[in-house]
VOPAGU-2260 file (C-alpha; in pm, 1 decimal, decimal comma):
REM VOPAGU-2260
SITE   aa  ch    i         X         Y         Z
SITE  UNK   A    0   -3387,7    1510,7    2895,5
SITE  UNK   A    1   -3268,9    1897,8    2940,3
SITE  UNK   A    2   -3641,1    2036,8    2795,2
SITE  UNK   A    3   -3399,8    2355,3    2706,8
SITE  UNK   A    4   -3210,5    2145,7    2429,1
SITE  UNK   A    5   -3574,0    1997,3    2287,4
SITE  UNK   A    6   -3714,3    2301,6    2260,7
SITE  UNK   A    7   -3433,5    2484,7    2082,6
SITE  UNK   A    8   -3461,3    2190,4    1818,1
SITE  UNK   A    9   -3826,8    2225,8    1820,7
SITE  UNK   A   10   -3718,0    2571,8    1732,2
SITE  UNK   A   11   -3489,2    2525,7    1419,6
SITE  UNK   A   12   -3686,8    2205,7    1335,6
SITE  UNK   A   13   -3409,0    1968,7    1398,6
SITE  UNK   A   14   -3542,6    1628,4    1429,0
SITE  UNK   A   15   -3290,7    1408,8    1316,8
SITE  UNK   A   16   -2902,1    1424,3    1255,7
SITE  UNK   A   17   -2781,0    1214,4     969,1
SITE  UNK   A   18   -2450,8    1014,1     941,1
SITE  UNK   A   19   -2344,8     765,3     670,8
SITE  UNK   A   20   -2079,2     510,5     581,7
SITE  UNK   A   21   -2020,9     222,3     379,6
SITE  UNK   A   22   -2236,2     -52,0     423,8
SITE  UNK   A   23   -1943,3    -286,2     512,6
SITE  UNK   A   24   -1970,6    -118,9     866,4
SITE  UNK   A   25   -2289,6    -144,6     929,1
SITE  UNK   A   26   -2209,7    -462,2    1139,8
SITE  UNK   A   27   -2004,5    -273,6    1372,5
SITE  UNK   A   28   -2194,5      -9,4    1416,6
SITE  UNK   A   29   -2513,3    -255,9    1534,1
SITE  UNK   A   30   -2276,8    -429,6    1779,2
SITE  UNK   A   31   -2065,5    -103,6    1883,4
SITE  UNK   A   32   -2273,4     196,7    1771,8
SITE  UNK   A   33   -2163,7     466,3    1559,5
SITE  UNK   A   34   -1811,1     533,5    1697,8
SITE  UNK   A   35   -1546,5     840,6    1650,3
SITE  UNK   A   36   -1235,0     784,1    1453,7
SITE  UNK   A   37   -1048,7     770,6    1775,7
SITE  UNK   A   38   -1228,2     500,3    1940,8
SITE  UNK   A   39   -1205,3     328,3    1617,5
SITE  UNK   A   40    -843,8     377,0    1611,2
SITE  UNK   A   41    -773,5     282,4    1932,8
SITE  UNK   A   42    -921,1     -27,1    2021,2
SITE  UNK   A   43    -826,1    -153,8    1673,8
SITE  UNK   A   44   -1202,4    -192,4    1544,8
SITE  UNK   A   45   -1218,3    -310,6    1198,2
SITE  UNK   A   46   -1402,6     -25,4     955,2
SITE  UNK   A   47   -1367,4      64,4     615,9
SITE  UNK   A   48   -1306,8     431,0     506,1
SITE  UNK   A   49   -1357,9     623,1     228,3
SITE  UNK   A   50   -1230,0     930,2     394,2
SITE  UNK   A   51   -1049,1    1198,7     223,2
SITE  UNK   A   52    -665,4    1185,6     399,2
SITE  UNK   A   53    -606,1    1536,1     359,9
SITE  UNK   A   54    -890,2    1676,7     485,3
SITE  UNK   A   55    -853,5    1356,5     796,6
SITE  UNK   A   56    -532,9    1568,6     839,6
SITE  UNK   A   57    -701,0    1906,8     874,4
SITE  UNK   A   58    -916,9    1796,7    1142,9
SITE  UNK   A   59    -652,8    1544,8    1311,4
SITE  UNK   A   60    -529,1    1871,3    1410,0
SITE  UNK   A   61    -837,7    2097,8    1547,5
SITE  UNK   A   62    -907,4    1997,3    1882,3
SITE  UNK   A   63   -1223,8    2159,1    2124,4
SITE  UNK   A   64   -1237,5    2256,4    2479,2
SITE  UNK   A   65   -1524,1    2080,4    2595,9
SITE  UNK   A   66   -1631,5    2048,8    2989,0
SITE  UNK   A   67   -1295,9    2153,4    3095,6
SITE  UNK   A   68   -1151,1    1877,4    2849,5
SITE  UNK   A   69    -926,4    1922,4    2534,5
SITE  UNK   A   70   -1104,4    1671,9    2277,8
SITE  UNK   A   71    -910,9    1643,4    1911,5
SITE  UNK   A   72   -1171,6    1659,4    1629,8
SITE  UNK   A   73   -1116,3    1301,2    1564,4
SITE  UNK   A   74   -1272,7    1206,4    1908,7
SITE  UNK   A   75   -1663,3    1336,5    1799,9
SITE  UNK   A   76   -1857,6    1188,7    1587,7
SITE  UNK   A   77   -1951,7    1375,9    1297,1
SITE  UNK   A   78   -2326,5    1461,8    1206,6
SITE  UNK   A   79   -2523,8    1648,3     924,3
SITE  UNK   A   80   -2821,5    1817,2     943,3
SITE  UNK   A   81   -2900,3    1731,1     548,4
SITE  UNK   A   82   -2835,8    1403,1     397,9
SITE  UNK   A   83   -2756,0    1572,5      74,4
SITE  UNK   A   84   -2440,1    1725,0     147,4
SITE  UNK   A   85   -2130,5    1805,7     -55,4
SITE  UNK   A   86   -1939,2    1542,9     118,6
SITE  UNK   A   87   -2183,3    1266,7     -21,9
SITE  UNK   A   88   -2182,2    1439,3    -350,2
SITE  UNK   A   89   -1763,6    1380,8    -393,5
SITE  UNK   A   90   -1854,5    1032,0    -324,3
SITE  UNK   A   91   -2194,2     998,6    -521,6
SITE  UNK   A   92   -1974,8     703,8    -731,6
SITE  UNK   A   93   -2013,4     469,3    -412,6
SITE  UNK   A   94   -2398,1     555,8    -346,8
SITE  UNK   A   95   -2460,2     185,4    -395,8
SITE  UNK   A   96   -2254,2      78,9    -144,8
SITE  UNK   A   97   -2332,4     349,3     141,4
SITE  UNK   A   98   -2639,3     357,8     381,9
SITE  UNK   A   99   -2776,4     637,5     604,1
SITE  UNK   A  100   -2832,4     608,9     977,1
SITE  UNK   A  101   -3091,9     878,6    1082,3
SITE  UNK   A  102   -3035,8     984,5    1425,6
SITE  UNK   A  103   -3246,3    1139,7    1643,3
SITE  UNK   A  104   -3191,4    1486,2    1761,1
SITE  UNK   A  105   -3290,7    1460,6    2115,2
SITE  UNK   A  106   -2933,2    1225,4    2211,6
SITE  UNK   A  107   -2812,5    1605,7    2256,0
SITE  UNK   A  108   -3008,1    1637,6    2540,9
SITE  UNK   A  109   -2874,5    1281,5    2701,0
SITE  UNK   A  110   -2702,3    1358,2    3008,2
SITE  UNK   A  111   -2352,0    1134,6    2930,4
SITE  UNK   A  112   -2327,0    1322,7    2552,4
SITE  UNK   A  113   -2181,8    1632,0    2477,6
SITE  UNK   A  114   -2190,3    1813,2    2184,7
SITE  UNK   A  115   -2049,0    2124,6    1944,1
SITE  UNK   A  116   -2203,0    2232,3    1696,2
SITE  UNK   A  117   -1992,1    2412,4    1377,9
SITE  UNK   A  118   -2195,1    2697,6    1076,4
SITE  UNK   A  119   -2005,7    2449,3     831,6
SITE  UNK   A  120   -1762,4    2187,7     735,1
SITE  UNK   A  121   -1541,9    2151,1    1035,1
SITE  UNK   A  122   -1236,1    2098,2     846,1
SITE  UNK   A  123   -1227,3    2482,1     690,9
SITE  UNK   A  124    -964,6    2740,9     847,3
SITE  UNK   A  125   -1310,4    2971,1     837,5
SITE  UNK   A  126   -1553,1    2754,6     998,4
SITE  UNK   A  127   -1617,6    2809,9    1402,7
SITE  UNK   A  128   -1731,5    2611,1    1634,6
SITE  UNK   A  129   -1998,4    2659,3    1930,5
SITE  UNK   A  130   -2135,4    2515,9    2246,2
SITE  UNK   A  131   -2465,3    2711,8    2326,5
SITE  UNK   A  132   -2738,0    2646,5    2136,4
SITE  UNK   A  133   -2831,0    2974,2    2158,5
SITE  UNK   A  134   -2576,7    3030,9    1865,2
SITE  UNK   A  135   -2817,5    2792,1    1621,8
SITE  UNK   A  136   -2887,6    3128,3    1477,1
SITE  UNK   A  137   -2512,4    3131,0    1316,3
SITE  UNK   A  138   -2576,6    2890,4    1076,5
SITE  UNK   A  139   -2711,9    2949,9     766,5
SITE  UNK   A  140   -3040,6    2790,4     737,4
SITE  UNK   A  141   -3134,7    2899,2     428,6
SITE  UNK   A  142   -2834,9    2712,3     282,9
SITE  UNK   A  143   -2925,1    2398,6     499,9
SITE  UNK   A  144   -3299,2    2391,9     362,8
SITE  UNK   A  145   -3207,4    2443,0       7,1
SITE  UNK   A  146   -3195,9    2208,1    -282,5
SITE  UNK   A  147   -2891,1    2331,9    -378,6
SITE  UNK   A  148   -2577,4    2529,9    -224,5
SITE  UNK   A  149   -2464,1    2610,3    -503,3
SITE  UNK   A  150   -2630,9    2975,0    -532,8
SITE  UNK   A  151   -2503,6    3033,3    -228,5
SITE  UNK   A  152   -2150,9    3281,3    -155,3
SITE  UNK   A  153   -1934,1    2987,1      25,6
SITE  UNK   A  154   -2257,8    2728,1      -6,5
SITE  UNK   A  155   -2047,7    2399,8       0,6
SITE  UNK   A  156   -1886,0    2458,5     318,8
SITE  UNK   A  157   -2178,8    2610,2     497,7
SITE  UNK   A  158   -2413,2    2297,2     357,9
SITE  UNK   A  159   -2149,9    2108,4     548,1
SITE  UNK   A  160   -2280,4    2224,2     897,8
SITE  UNK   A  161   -2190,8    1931,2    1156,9
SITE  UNK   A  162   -2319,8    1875,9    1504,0
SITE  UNK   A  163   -1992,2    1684,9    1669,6
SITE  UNK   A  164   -2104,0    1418,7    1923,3
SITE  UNK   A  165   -1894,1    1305,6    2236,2
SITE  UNK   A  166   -1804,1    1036,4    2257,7
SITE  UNK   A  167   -2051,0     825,2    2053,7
SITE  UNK   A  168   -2351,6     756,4    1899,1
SITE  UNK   A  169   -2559,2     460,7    2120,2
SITE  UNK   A  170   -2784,4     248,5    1880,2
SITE  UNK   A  171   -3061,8     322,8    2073,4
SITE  UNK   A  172   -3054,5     653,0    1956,5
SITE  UNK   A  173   -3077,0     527,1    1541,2
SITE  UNK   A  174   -3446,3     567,5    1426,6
SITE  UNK   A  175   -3377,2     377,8    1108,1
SITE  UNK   A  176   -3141,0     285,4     811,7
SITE  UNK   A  177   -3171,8     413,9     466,4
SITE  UNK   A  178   -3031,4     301,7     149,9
SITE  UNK   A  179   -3104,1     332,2    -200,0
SITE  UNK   A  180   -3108,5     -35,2    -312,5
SITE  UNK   A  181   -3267,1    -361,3    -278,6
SITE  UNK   A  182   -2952,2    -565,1    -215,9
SITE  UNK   A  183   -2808,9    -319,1      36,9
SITE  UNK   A  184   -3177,5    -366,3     215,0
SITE  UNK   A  185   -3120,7    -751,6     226,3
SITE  UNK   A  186   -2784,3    -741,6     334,4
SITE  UNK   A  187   -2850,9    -499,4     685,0
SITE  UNK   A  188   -3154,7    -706,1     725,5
SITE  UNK   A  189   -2993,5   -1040,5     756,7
SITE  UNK   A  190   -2698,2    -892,2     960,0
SITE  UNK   A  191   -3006,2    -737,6    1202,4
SITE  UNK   A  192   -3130,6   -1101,8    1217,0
SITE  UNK   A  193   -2840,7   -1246,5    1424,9
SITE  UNK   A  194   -2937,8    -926,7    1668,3
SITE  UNK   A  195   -3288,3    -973,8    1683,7
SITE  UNK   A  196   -3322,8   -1003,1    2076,1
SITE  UNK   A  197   -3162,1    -686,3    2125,9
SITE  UNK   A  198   -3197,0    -462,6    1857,7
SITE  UNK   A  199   -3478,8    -382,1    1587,4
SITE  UNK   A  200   -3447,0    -126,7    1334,1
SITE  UNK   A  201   -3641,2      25,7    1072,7
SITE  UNK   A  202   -3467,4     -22,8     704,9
SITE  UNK   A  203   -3603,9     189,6     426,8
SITE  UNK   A  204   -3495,3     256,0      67,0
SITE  UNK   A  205   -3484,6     625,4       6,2
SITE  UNK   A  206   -3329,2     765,7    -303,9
SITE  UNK   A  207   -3433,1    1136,9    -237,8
SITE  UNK   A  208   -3126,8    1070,0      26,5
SITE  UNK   A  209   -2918,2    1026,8    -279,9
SITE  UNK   A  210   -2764,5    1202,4    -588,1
């Protein structure tokens, strides 16, 4: 682990990136981990999507010069800082069918990820991008801590900081699963039950992760 990267998140008190999806994935992502759209697209994985296909567009075409390598947005996997983001709010009608994976914020510092890092939603013309974490300072923490983002000049896109992992997100690196019903609970736990040998995961029900 670089101790650089863990003690910049020390710093900004990042201790776990947050990513969620519909619960119909959550088989896939035990078996595959938590993959990019491009991966997905390319080795014809089955996932279901509640994705907005304009903003899919937007970033389709936003790519990132990474370690001498051109990377489109669609080949990172997006994180939050926040579960409670605008992007979950637009979607607050499927709550009951979405879980949380909470990440932990040390995979940065895994030698075969890279990572970028954006001061809000990566699809805006206005939002920029970085590579040094001495640039955490960029983002607007005040927004990120906040109940709301609403009081804030340009809140929604700024609550919409991502961290943009390459090229995946390894299973080992998922602390736990969250969800906001019983049902949902049952269903992740009997899918974890045919993977018992290999992989055990926490599964709570949170509804502070919800709207």
């Amino acid at each position: 682990m670089d101790n650089y990267i863990l003690e910049k998140l020390d710093e900004y008190k990042i201790k776990n990136f947050y990513y969620f999806s519909l619960v119909d994935n959550i088989e896939s992502i035990i078996k595959n981990g938590i993959l990019s759209k491009n991966i997905i697209k390319y080795n014809n994985i089955k996932y279901c999507s509640f994705s907005n296909e304009e903003v899919q567009k937007r970033r389709e075409q936003k790519f990132i010069f990474i370690n001498n390598k051109k990377l489109n947005l669609h080949d990172f996997v997006p994180v939050y800082l926040v579960p409670k983001t605008p992007t979950l709010y637009v979607r607050k009608n499927l709550q009951d069918k979405i879980f949380f994976a909470v990440i932990n914020s040390n995979i940065i510092a895994a030698s075969n990820i890279d990572f970028v890092f954006t001061d809000g939603n990566a699809a805006c013309y206005n939002t920029r991008f970085y590579k040094l974490l001495r640039d955490l300072n960029k983002i607007e923490w005040e927004v990120i801590w906040n109940d709301s983002w609403t009081c804030f000049e340009d809140g929604k896109r700024k609550r919409n900081t991502e961290f943009l992992i390459y090229p995946q997100i390894y299973v080992n690196y998922i602390k736990k699963i969250v969800v906001n019903n019983p049902n949902n609970l049952s269903y992740i736990q009997n899918i974890l039950n045919k993977y018992n040998e290999n992989i055990q995961l926490e599964i709570d029900i949170y509804n502070n992760y919800f709207f």
